[in-house]
PDB file of N, CA, C and O in Angstrom:
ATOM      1  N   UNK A   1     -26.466 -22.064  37.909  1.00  0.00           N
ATOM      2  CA  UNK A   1     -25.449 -21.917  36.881  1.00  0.00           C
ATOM      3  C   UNK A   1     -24.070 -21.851  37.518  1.00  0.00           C
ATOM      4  O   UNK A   1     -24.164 -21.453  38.679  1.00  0.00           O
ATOM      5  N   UNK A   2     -23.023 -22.068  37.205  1.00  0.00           N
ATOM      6  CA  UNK A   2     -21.920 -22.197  37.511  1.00  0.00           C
ATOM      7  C   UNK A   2     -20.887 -21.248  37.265  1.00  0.00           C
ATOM      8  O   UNK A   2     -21.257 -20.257  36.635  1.00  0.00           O
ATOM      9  N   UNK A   3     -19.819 -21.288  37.561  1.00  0.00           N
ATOM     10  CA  UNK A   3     -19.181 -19.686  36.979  1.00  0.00           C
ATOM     11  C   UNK A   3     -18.586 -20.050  35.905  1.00  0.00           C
ATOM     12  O   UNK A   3     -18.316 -19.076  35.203  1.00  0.00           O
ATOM     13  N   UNK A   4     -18.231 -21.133  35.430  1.00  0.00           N
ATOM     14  CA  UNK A   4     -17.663 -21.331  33.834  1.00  0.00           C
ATOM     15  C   UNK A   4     -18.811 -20.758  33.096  1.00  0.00           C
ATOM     16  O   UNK A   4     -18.399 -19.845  32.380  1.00  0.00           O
ATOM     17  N   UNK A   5     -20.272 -20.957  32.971  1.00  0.00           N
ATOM     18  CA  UNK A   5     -21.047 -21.189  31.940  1.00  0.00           C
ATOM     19  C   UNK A   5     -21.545 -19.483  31.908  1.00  0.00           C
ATOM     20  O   UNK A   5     -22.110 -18.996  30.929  1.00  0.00           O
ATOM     21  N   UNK A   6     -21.219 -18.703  33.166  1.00  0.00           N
ATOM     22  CA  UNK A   6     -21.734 -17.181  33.779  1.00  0.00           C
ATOM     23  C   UNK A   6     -20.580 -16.529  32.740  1.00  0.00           C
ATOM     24  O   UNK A   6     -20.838 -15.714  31.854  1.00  0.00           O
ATOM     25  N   UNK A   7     -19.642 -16.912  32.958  1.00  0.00           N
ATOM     26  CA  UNK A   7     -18.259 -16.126  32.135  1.00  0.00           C
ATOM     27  C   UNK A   7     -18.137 -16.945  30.554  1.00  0.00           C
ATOM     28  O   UNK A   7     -17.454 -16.587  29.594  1.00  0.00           O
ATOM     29  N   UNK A   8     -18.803 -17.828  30.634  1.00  0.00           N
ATOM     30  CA  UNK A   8     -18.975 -18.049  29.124  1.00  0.00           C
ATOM     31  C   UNK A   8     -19.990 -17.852  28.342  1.00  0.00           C
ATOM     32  O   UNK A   8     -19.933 -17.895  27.113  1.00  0.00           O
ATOM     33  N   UNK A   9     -21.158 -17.583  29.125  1.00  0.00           N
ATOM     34  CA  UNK A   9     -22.121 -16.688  28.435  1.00  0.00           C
ATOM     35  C   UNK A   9     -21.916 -15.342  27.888  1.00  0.00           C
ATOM     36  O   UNK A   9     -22.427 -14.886  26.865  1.00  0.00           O
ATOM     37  N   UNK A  10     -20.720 -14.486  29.080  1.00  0.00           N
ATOM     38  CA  UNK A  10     -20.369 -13.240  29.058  1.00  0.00           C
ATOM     39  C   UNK A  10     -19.802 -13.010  27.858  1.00  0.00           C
ATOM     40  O   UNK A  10     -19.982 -12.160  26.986  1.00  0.00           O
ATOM     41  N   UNK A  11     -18.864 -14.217  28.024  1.00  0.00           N
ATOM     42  CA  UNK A  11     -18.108 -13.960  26.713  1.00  0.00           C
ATOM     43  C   UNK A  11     -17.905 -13.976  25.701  1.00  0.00           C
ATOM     44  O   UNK A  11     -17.067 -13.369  25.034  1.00  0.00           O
ATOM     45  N   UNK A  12     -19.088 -15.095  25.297  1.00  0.00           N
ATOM     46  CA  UNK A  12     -19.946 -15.127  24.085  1.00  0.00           C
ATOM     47  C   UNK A  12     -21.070 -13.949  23.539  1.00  0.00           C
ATOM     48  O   UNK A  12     -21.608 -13.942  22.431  1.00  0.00           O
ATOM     49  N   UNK A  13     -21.231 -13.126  24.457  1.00  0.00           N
ATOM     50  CA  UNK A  13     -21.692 -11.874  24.331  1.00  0.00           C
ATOM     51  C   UNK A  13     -20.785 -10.839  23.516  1.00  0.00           C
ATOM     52  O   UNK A  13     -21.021 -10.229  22.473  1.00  0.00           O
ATOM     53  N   UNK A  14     -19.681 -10.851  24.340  1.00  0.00           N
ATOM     54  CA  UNK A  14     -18.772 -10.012  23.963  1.00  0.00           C
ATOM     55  C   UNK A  14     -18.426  -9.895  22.592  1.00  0.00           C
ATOM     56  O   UNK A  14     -18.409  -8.935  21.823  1.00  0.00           O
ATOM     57  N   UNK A  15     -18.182 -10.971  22.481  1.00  0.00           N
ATOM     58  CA  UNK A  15     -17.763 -11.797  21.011  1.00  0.00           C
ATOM     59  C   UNK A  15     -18.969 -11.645  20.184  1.00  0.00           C
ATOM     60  O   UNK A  15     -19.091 -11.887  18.983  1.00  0.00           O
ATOM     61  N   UNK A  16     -19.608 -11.321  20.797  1.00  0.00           N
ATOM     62  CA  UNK A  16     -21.178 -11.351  19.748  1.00  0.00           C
ATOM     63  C   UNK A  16     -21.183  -9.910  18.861  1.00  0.00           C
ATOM     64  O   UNK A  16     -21.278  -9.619  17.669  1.00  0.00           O
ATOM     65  N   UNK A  17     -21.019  -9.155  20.180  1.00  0.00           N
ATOM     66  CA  UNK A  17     -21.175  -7.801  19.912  1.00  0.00           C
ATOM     67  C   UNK A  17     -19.741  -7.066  19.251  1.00  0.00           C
ATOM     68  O   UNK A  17     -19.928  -6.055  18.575  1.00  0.00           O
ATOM     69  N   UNK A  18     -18.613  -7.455  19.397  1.00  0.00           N
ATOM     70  CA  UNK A  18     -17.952  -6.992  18.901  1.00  0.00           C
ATOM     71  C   UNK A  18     -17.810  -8.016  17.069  1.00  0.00           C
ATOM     72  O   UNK A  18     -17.529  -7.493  15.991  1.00  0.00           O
ATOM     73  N   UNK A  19     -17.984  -8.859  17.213  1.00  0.00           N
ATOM     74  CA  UNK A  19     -18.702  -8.890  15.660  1.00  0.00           C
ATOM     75  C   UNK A  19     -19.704  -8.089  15.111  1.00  0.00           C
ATOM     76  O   UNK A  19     -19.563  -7.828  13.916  1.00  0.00           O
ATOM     77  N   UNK A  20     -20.482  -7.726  15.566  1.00  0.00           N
ATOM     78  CA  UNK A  20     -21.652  -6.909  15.325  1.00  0.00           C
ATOM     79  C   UNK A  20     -20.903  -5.587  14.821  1.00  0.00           C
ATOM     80  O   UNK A  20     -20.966  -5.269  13.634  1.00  0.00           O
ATOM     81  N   UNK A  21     -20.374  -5.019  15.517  1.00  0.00           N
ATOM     82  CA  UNK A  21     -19.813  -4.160  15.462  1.00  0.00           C
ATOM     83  C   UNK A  21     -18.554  -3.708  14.130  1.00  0.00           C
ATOM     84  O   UNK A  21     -18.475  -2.638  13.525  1.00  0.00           O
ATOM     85  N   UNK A  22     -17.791  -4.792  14.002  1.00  0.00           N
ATOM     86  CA  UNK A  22     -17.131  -5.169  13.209  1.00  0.00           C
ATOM     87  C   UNK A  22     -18.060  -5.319  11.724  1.00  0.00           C
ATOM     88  O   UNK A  22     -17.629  -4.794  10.697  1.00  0.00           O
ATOM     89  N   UNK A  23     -18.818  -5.765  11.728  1.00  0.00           N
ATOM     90  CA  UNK A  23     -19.565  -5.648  10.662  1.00  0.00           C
ATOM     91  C   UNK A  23     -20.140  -4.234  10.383  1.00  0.00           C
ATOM     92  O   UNK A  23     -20.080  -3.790   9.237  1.00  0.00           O
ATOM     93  N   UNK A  24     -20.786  -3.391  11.551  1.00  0.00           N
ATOM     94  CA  UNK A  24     -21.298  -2.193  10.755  1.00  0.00           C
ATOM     95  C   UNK A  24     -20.033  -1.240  10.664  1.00  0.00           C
ATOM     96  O   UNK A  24     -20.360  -0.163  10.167  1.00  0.00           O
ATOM     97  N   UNK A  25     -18.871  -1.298  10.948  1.00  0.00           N
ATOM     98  CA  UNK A  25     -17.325  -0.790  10.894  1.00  0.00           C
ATOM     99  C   UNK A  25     -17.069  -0.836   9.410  1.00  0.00           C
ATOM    100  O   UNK A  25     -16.770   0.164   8.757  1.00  0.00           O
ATOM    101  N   UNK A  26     -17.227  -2.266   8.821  1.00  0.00           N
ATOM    102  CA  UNK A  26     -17.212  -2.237   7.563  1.00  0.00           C
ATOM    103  C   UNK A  26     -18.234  -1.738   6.473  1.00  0.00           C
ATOM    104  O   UNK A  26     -17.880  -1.528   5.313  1.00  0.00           O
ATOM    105  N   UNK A  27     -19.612  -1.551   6.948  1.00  0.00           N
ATOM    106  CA  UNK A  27     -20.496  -0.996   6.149  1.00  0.00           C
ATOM    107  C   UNK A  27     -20.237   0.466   6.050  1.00  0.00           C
ATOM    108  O   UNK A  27     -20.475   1.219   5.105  1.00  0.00           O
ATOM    109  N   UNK A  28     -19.645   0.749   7.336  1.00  0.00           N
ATOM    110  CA  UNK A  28     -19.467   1.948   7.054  1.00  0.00           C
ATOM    111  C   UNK A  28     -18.128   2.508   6.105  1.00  0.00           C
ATOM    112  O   UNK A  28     -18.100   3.433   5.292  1.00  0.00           O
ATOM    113  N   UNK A  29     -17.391   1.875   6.401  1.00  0.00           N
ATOM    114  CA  UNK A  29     -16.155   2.234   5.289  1.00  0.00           C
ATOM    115  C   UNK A  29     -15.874   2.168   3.994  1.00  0.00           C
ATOM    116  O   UNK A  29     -15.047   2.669   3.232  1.00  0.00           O
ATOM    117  N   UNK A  30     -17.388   0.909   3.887  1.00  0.00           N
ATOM    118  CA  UNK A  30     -17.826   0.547   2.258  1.00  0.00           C
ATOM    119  C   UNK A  30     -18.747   2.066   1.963  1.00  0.00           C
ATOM    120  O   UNK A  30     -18.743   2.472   0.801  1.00  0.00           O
ATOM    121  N   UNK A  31     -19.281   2.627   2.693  1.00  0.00           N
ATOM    122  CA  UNK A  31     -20.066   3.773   2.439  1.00  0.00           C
ATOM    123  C   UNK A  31     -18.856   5.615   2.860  1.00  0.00           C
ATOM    124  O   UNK A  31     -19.109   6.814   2.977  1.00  0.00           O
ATOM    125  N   UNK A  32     -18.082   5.071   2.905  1.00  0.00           N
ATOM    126  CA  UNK A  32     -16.945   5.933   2.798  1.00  0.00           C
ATOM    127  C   UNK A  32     -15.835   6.029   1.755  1.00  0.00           C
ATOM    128  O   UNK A  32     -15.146   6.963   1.346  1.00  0.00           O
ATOM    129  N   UNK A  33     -15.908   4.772   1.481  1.00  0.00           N
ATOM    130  CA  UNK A  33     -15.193   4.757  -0.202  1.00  0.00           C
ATOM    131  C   UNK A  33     -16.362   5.062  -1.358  1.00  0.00           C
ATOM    132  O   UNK A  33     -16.148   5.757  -2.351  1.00  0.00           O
ATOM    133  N   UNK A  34     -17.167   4.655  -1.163  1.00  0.00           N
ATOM    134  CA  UNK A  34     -18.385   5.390  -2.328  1.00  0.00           C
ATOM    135  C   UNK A  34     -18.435   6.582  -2.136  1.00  0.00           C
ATOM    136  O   UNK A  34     -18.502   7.008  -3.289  1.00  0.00           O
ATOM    137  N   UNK A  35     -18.453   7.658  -1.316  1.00  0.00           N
ATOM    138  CA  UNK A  35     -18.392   9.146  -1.058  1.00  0.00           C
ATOM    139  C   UNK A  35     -17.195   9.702  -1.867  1.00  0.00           C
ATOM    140  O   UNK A  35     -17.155  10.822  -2.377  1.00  0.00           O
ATOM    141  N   UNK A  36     -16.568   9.092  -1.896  1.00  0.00           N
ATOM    142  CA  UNK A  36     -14.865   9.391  -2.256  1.00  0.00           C
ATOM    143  C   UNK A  36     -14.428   8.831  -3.886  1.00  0.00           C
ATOM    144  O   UNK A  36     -13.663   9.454  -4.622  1.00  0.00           O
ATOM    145  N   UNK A  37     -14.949   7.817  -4.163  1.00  0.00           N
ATOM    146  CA  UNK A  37     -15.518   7.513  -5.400  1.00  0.00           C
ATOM    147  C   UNK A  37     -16.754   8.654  -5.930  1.00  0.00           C
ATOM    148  O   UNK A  37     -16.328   9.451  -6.766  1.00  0.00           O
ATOM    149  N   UNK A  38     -17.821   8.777  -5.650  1.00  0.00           N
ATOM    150  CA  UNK A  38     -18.575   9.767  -6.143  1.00  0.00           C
ATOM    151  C   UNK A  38     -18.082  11.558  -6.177  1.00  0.00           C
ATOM    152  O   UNK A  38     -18.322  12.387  -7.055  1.00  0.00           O
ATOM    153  N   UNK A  39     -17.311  11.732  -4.851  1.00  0.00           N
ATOM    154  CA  UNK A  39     -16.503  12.824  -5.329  1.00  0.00           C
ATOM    155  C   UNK A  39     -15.288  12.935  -6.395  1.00  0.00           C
ATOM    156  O   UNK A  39     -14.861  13.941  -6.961  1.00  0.00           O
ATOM    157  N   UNK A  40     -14.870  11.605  -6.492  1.00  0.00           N
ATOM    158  CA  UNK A  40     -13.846  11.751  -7.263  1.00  0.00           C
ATOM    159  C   UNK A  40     -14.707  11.705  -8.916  1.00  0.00           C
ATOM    160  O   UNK A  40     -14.129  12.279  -9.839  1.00  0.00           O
ATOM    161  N   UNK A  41     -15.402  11.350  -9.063  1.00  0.00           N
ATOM    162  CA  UNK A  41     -16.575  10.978 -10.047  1.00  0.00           C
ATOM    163  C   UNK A  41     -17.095  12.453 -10.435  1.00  0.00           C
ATOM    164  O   UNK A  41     -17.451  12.567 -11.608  1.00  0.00           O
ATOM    165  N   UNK A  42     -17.181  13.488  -9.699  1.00  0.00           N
ATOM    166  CA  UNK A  42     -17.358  14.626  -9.989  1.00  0.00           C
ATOM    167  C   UNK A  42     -16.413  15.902  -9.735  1.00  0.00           C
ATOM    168  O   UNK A  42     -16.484  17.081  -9.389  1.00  0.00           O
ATOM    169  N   UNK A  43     -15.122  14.539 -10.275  1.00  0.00           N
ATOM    170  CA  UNK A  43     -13.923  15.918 -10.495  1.00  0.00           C
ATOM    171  C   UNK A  43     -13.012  16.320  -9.497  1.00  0.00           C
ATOM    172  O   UNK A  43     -11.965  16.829  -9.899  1.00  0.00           O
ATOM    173  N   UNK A  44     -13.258  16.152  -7.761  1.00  0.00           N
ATOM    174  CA  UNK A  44     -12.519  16.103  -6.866  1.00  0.00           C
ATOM    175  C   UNK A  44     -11.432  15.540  -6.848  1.00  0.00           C
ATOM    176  O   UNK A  44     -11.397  14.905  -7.902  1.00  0.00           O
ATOM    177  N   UNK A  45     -10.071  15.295  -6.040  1.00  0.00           N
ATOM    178  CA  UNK A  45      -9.521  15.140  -5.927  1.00  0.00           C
ATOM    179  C   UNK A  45      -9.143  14.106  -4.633  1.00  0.00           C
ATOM    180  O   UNK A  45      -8.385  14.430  -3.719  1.00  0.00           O
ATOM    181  N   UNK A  46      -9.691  13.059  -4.722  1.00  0.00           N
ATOM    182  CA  UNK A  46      -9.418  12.571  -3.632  1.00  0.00           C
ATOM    183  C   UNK A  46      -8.356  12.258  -2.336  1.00  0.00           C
ATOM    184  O   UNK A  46      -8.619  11.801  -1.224  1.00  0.00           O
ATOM    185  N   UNK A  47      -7.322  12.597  -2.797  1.00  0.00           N
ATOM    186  CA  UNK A  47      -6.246  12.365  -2.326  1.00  0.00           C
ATOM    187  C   UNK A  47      -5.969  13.483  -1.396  1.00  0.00           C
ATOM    188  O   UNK A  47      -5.519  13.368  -0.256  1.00  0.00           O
ATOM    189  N   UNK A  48      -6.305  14.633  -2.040  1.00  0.00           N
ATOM    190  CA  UNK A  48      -6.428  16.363  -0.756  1.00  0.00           C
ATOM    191  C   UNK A  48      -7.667  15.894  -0.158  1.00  0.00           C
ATOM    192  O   UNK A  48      -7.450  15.479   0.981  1.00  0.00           O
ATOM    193  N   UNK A  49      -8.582  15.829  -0.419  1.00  0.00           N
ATOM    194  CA  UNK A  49      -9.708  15.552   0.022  1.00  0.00           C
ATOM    195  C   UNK A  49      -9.529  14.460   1.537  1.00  0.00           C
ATOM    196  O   UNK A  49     -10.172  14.724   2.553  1.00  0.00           O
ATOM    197  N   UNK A  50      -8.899  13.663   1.493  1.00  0.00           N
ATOM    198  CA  UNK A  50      -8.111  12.425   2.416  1.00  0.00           C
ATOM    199  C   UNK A  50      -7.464  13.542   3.632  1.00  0.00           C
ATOM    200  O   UNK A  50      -7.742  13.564   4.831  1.00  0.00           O
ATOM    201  N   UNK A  51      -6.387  14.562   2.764  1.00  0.00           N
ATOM    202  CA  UNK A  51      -5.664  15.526   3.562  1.00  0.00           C
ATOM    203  C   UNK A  51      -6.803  16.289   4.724  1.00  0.00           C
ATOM    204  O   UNK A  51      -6.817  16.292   5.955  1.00  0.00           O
ATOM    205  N   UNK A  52      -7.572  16.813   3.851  1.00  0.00           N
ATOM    206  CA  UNK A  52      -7.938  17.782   4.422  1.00  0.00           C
ATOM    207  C   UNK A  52      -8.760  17.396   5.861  1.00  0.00           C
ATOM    208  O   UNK A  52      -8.745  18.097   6.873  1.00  0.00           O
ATOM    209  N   UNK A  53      -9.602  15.888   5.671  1.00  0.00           N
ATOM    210  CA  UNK A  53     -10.245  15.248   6.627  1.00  0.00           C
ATOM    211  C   UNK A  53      -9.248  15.015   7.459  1.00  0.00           C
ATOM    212  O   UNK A  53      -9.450  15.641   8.500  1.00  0.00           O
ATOM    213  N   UNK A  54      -8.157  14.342   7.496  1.00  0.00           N
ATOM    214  CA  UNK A  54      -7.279  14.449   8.778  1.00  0.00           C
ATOM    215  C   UNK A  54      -6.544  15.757   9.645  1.00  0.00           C
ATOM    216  O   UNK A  54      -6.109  16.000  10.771  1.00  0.00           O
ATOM    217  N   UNK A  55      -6.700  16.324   8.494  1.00  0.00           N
ATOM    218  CA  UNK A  55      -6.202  17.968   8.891  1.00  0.00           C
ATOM    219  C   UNK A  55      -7.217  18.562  10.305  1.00  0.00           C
ATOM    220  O   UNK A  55      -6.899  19.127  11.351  1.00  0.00           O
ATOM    221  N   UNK A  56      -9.094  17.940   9.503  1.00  0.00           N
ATOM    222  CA  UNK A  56     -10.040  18.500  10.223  1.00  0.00           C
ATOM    223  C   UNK A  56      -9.794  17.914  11.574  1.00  0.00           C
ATOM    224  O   UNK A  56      -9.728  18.642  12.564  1.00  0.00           O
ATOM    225  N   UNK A  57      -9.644  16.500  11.650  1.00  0.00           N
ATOM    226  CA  UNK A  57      -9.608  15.784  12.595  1.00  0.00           C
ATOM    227  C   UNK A  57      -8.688  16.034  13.656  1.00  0.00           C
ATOM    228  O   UNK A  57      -8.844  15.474  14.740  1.00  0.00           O
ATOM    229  N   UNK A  58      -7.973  16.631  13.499  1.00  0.00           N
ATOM    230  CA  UNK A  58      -6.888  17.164  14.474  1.00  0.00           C
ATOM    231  C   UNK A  58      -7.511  18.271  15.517  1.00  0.00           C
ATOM    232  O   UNK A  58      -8.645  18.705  15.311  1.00  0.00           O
ATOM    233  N   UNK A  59      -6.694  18.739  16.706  1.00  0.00           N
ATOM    234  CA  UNK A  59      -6.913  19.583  17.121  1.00  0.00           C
ATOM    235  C   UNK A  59      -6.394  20.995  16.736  1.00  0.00           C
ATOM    236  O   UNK A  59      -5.186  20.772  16.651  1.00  0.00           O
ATOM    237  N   UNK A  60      -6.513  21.928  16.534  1.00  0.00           N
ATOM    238  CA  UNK A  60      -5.758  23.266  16.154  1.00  0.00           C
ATOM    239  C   UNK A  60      -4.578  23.106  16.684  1.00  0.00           C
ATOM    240  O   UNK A  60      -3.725  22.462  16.074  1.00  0.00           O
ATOM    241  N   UNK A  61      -4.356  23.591  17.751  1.00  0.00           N
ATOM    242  CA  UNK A  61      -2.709  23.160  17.647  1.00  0.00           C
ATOM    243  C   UNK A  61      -1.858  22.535  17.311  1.00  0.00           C
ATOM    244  O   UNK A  61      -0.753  22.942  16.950  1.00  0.00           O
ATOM    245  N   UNK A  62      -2.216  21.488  17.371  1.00  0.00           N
ATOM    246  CA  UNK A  62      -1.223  20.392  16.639  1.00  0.00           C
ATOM    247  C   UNK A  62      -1.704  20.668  15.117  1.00  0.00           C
ATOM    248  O   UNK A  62      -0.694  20.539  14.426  1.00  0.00           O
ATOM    249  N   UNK A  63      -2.491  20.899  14.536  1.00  0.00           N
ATOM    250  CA  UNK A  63      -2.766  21.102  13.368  1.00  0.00           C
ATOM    251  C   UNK A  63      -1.788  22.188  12.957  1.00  0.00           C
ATOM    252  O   UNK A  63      -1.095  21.873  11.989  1.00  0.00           O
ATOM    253  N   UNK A  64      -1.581  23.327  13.438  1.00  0.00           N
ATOM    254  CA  UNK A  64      -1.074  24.924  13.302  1.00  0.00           C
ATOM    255  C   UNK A  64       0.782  23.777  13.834  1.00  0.00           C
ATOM    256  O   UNK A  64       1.667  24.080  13.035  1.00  0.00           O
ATOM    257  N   UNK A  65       0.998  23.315  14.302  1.00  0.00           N
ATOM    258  CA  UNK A  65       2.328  22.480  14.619  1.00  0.00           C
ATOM    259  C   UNK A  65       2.951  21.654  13.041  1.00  0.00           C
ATOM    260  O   UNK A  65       3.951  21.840  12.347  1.00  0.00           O
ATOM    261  N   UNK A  66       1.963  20.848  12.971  1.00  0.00           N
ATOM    262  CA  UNK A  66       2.352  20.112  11.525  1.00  0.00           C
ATOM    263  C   UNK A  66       2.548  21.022  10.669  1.00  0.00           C
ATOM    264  O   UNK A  66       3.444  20.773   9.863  1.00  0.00           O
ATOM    265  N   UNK A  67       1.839  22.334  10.521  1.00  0.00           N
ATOM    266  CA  UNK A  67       1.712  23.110   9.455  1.00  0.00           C
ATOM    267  C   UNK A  67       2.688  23.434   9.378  1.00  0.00           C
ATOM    268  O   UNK A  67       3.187  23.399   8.253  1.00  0.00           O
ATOM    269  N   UNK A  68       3.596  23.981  10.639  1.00  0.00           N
ATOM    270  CA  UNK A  68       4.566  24.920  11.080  1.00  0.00           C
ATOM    271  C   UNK A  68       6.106  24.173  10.462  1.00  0.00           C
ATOM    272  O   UNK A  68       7.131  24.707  10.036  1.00  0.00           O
ATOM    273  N   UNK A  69       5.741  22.773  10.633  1.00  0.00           N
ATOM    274  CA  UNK A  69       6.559  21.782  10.414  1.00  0.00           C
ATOM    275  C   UNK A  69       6.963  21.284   9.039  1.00  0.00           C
ATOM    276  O   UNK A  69       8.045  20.927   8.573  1.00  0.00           O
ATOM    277  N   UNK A  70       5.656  21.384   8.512  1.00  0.00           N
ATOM    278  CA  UNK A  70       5.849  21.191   7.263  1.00  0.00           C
ATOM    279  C   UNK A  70       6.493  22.075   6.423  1.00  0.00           C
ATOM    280  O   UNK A  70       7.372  21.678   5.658  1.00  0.00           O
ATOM    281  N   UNK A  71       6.017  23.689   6.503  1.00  0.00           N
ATOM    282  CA  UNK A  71       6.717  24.874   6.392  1.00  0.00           C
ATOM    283  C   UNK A  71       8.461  24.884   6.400  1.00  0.00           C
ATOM    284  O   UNK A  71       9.096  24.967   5.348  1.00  0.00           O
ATOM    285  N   UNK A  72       8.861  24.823   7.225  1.00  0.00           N
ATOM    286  CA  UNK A  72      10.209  24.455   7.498  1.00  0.00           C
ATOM    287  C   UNK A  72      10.792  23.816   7.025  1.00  0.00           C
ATOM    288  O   UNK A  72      11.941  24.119   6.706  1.00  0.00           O
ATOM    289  N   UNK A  73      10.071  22.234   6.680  1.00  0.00           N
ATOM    290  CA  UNK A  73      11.018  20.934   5.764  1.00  0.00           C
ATOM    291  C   UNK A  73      11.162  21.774   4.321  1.00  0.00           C
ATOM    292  O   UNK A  73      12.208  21.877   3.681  1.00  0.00           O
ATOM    293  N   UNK A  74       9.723  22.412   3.921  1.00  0.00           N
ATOM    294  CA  UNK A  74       9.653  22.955   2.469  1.00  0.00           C
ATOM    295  C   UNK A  74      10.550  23.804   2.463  1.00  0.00           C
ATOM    296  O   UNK A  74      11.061  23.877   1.345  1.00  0.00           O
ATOM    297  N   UNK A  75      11.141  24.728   3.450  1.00  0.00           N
ATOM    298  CA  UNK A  75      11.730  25.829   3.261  1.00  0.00           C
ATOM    299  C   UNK A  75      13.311  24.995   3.185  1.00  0.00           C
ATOM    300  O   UNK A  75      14.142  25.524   2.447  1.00  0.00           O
ATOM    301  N   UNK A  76      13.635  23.988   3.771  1.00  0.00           N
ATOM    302  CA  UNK A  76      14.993  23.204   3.922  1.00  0.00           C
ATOM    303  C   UNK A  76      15.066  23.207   2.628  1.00  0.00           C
ATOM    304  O   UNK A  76      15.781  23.859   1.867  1.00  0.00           O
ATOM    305  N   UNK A  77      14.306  22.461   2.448  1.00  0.00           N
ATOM    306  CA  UNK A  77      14.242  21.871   1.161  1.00  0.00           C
ATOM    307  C   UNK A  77      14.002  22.888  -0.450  1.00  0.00           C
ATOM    308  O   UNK A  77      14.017  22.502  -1.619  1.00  0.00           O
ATOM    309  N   UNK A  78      13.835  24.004   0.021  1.00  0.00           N
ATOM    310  CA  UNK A  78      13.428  25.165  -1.059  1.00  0.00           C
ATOM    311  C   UNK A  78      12.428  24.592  -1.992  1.00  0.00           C
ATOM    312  O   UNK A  78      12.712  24.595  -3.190  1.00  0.00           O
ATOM    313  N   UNK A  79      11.467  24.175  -1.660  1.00  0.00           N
ATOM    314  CA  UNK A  79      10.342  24.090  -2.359  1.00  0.00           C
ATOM    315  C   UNK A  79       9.327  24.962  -2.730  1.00  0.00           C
ATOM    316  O   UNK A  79       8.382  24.558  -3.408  1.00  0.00           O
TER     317      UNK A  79
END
């Protein structure tokens, strides 16, 4: 085999798998808007619900930072 056909096998791999991938990326996000649809379906609020998952996703500090931050604009702002 030659090294064109070695690195084009490779890379047709690559390409394979990151389609692959790409596809269950989207199954999954199709099964993440139905969660969010069915909560919202039973009254939730999706939109805090959105909040609160990125909130989780954070680390505490920076979480306890935004908070701190946000605090402050509200208070500028007398909200």
């Amino acid at each position: 085999m030659s090294t064109a056909n070695v690195s084009a096998d490779q890379l047709r791999l690559f390409i394979e798998r990151i389609e692959r991938l790409e596809e269950e990326k989207k199954a999954t996000a199709d099964d993440i808007k139905d969660v969010y649809a069915e909560a919202k379906a039973n009254g939730y609020d999706t939109k805090t619900m959105r909040a609160v998952v990125r909130l989780r996703k954070m680390e505490s500090n920076a979480r306890a930072e935004a908070e701190a931050l946000l605090e402050t604009y509200r208070n500028a702002l007398n909200l």
